[in-house]
C-alpha positions as CSV (number, residue, x, y, z in Angstrom):
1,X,112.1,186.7,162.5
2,X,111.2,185.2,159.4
3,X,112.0,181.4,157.8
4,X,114.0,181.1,154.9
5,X,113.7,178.1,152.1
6,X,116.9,177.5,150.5
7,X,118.5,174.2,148.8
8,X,121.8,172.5,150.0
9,X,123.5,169.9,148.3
10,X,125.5,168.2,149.6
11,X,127.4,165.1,148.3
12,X,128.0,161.6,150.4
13,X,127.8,158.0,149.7
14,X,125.3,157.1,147.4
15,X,122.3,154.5,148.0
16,X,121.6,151.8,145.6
17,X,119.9,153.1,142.4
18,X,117.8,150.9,140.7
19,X,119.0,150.0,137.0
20,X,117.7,148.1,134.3
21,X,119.1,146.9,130.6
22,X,118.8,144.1,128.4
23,X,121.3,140.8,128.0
24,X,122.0,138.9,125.1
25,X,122.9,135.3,125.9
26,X,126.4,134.7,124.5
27,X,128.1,130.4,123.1
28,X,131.3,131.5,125.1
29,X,133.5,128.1,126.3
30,X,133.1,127.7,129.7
31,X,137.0,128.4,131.6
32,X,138.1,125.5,133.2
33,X,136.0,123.2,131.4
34,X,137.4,121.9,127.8
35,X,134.8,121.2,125.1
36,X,132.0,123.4,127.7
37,X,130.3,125.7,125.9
38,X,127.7,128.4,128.0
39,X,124.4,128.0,126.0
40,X,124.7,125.0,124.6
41,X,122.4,122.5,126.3
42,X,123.8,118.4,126.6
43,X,120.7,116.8,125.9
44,X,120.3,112.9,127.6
45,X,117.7,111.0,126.5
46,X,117.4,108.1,128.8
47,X,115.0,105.1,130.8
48,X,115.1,101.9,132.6
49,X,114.2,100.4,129.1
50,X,116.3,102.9,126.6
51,X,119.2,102.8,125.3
52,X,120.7,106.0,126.5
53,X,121.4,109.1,123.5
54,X,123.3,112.2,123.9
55,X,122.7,115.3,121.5
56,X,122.6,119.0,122.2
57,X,120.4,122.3,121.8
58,X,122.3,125.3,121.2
59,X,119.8,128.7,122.8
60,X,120.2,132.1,122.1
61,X,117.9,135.2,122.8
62,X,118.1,137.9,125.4
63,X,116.9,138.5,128.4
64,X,115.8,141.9,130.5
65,X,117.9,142.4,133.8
66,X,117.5,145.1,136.6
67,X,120.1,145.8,139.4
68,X,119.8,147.8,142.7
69,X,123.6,149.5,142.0
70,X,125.6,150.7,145.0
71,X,129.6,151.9,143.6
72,X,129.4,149.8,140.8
73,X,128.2,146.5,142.5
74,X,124.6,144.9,142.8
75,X,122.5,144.0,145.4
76,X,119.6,142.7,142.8
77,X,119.4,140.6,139.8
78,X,116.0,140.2,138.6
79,X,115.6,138.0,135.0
80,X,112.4,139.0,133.0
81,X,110.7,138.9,129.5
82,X,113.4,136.1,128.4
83,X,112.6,135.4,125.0
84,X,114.8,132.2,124.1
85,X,115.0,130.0,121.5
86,X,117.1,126.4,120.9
87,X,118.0,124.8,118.2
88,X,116.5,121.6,116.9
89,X,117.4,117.9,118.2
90,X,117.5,114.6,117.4
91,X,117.7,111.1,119.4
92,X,117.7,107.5,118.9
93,X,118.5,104.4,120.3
94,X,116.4,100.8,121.3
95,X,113.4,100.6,123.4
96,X,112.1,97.0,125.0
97,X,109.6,96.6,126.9
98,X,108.4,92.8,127.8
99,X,108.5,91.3,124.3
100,X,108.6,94.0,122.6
101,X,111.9,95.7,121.0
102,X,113.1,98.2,118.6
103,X,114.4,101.5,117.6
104,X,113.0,104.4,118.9
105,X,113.5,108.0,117.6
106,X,112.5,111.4,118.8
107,X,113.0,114.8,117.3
108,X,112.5,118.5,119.0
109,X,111.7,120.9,116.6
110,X,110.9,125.2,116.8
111,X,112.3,125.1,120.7
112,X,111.7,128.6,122.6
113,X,110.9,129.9,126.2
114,X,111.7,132.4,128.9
115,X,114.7,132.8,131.7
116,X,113.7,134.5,134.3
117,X,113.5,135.3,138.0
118,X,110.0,133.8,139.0
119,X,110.1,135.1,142.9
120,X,111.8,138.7,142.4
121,X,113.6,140.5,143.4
122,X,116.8,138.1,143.1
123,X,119.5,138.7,145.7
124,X,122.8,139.1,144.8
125,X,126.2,139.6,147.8
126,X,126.9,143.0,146.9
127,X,130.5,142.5,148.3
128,X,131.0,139.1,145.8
129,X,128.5,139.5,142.7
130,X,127.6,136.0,143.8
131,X,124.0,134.8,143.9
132,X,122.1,131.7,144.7
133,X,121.4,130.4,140.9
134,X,117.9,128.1,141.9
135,X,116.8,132.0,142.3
136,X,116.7,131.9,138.1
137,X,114.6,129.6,136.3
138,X,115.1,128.1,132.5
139,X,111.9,127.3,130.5
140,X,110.7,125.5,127.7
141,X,107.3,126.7,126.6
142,X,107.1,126.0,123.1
143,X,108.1,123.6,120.7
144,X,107.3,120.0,119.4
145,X,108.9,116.5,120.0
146,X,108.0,114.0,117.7
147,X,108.8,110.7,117.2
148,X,108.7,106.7,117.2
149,X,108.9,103.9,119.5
150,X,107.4,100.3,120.3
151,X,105.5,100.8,116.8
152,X,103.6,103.8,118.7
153,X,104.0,107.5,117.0
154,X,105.1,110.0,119.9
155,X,104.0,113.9,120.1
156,X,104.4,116.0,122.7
157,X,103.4,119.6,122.6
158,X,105.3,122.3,125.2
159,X,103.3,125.3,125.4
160,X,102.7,127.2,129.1
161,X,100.3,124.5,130.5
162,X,103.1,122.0,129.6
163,X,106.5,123.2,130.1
164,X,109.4,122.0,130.2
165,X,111.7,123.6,133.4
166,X,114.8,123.9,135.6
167,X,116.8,126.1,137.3
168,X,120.3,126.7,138.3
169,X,122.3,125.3,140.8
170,X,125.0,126.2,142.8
171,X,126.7,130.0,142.8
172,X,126.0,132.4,140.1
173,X,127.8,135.0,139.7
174,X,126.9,139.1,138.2
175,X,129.7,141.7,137.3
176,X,129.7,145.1,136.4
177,X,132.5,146.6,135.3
178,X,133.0,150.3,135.3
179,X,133.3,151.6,131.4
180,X,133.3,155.2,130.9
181,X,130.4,157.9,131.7
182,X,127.6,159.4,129.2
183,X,126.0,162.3,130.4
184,X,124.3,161.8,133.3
185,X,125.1,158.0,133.7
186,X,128.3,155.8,134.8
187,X,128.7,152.9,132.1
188,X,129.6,149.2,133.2
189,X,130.0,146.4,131.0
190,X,127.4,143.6,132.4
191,X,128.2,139.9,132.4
192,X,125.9,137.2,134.5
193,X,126.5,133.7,134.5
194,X,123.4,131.0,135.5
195,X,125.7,127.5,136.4
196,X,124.3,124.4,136.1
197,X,120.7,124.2,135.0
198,X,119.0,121.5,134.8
199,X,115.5,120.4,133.0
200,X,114.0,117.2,132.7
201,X,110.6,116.2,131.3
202,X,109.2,112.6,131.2
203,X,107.5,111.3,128.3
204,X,105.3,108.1,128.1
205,X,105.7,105.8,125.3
206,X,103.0,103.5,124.2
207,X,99.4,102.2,125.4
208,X,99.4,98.5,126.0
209,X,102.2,98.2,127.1
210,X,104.5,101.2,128.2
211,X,107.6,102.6,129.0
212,X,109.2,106.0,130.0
213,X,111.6,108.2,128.3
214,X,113.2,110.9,130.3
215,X,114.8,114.1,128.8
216,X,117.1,115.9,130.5
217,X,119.1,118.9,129.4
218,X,121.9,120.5,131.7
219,X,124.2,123.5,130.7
220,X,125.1,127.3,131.8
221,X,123.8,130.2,130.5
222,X,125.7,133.7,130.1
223,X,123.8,136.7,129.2
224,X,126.1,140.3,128.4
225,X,125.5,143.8,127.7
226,X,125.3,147.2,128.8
227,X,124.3,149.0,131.6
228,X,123.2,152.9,132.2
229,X,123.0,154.0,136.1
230,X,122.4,157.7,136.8
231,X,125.4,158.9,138.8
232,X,123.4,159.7,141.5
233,X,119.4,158.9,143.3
234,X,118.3,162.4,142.1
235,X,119.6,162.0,138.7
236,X,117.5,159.0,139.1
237,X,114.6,160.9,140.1
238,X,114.9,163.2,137.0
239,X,114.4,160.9,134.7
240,X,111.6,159.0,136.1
241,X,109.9,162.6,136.4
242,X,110.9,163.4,132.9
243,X,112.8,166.0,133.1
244,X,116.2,163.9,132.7
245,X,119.4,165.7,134.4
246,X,117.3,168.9,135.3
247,X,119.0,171.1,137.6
248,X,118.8,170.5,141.8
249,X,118.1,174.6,141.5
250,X,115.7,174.5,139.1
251,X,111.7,174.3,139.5
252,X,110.3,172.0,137.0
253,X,106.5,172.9,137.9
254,X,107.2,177.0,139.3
255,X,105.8,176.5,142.1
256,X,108.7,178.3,144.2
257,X,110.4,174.7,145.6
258,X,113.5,173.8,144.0
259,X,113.7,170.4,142.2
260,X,115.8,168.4,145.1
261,X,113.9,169.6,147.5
262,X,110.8,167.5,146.0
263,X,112.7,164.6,145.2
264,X,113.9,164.7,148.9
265,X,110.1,165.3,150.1
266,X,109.1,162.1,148.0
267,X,106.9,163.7,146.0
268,X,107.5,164.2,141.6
269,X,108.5,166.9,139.9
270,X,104.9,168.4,139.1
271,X,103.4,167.9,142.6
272,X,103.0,171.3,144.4
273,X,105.9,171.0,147.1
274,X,104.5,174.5,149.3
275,X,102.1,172.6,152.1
276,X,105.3,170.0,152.9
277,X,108.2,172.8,153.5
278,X,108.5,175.2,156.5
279,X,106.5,177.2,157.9
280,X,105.1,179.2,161.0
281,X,102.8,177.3,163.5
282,X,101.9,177.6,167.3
283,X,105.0,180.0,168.4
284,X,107.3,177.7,166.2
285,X,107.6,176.4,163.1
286,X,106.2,172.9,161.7
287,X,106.7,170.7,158.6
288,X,104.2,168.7,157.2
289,X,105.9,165.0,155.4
290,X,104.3,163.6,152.6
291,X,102.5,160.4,154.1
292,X,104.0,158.1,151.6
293,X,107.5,159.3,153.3
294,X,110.6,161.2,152.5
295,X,112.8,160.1,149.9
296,X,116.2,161.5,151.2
297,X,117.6,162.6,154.0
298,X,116.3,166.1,155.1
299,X,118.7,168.3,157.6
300,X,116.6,171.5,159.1
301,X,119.7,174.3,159.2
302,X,120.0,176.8,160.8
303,X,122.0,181.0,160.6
304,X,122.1,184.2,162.0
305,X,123.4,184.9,158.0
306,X,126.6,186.5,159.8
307,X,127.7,182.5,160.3
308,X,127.6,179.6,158.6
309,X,124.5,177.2,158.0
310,X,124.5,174.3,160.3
311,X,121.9,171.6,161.4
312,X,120.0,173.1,164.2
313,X,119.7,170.9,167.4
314,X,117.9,167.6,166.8
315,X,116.0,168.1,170.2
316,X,114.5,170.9,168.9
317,X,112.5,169.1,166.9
318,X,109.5,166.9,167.9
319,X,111.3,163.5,166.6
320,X,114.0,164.3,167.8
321,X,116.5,163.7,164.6
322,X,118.1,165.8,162.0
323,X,118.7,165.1,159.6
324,X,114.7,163.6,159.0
325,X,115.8,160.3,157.7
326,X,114.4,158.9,154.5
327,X,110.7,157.3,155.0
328,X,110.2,159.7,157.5
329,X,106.3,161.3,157.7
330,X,103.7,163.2,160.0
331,X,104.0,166.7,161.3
332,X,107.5,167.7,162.5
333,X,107.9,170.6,164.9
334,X,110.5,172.8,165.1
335,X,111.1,175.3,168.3
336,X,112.0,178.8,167.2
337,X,115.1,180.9,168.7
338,X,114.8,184.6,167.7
339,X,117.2,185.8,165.1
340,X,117.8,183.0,163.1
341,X,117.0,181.9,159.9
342,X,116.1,178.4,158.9
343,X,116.5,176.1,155.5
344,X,116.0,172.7,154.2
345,X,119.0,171.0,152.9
346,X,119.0,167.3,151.0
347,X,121.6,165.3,150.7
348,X,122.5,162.2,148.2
């Protein structure tokens, strides 16, 4: 009897693929809420002793986003390397404190910061695109107010020892909507909407004799764009490995073990495959798993080659299961029946 090594691909649901791109953050109004714009921060400046002012801060920038994509929906949203920036703002009204009173001012100039997901990965309901927005976090890191009150000159510096932060609130929501193929990947046109952020800093006017200013800066954010997922995990694979959209048959590194049968080991493209496939050992036959674990599922079949390939018993193996499911490692052994032939198949 001898063992043959053959691939079989074979083509069922796929898992999620991990997916990345880059947003732009979009002024589109708000639906449902006249005169709402997403990015445009309604800036309050307020205190127990202040004359209360409203301006606003209009941001713009992009953002990085990566998804965990499952049929065009997402299980992941993960916000990083936000590079933001607002426009400048001006405020003014009266300040008293005891017998003190008059006009204050303030002015935020050269506004930036970051949006991001600071406890990844963020979790999305795959079923609904909705996500819990506090996940997501909006901050100032940079920037300058300056200003005037109770006959006292006012500067405060943001910078990342001093920000100035909030996150959303409520139900966010993430769609992908399926637009076109290129090559190797399904398209989908990516919107995400943050709801209801909200910042507030505190500043402290005066010395002798005090009082506090708050800040406080509410809006939504929407970030667009467009996103690349390989149609399929080992598609996936190939371009991690380099070899982008190489061929399940082929052997990227010759050393006799087709391409998807790496990927399914769990091992790249340019690792030598040979001591993880079949082969003979104590009467039987034994594979040897990677011991970081498989990365598909792997189906030991079995043919006289006058019949058709089918999974061989899964209490013929030491397990018992078969297919190997993915993460599966150790030794595997196989029991041998005389005049078959045995392969490896993967599936995605």
């Amino acid at each position: 009897m001898r063992t043959l090594l053959l691939l079989a691909l074979t083509c069922l649901n796929l898992s999620a693929i991990p997916a990345g791109t880059t947003l732009t953050l979009v002024n589109d109004p708000i639906p449902g809420q006249p005169g709402k714009t997403y990015g445009v921060l309604d800036i309050e400046v307020s205190g127990p002793n202040v004359t209360t002012s409203n301006t606003q801060s209009t941001l713009s920038g992009t953002v990085d986003a990566a998804f965990d994509v499952d049929s065009g929906k997402t299980s992941e949203l993960t916000l990083s390397n936000g590079m933001v920036t607002g426009t400048d703002f001006s405020a003014s009204g009266t300040a008293s404190v005891s017998f003190l009173t008059g006009p204050y001012i303030l002015n935020a100039t050269e506004l930036a910061g970051t949006f991001e997901t600071p406890a990844p990965p963020g979790i999305v309901t795959a079923a609904t695109g909705e996500f819990d927005a506090s996940q997501h976090r909006f901050t100032v890191n940079a920037g300058t107010v300056t200003g005037e009150a109770l006959g006292q000159f006012i500067q405060v510096d943001y910078s990342p020892q001093n920000p100035f932060e909030g996150t959303g609130n409520g139900i966010g929501t993430v769609t992908l909507t399926p637009a076109g193929s290129s090559g190797i990947f399904d398209l989908f046109d990516v919107v995400v909407i943050v709801p209801n952020i909200v910042a507030t800093d505190s500043i402290v006017v005066g010395s002798f004799v005090t009082t506090t200013v708050t800040v406080e800066a509410t809006g939504s954010l929407k970030a667009t764009g467009m996103l690349q997922v390989p149609k399929s995990e080992y598609l996936a694979w190939t371009l991690a490995e380099n070899i982008p959209g190489a061929d399940g048959c082929d052997d990227a590194n010759h050393d006799g073990i087709p391409n998807a049968i790496a990927w399914g080991l769990g091992l790249g493209a340019f690792e030598n495959a040979q001591p993880h496939v079949l082969r003979p050992a104590n009467g039987g036959y034994e594979i040897q798993l990677p011991a970081t674990g498989t990365a598909a599922a792997i189906t030991v079949e079995g043919s006289d080659l006058m019949s058709a390939w089918l999974p061989i018993a899964a209490n013929r193996l030491s397990t018992p299961a078969n297919p190997l499911p993915p993460g599966s490692t150790g030794t595997i052994s196989i029991g041998r029946v005389d005049g078959e032939f045995l392969r490896l198949s993967v599936s995605e």
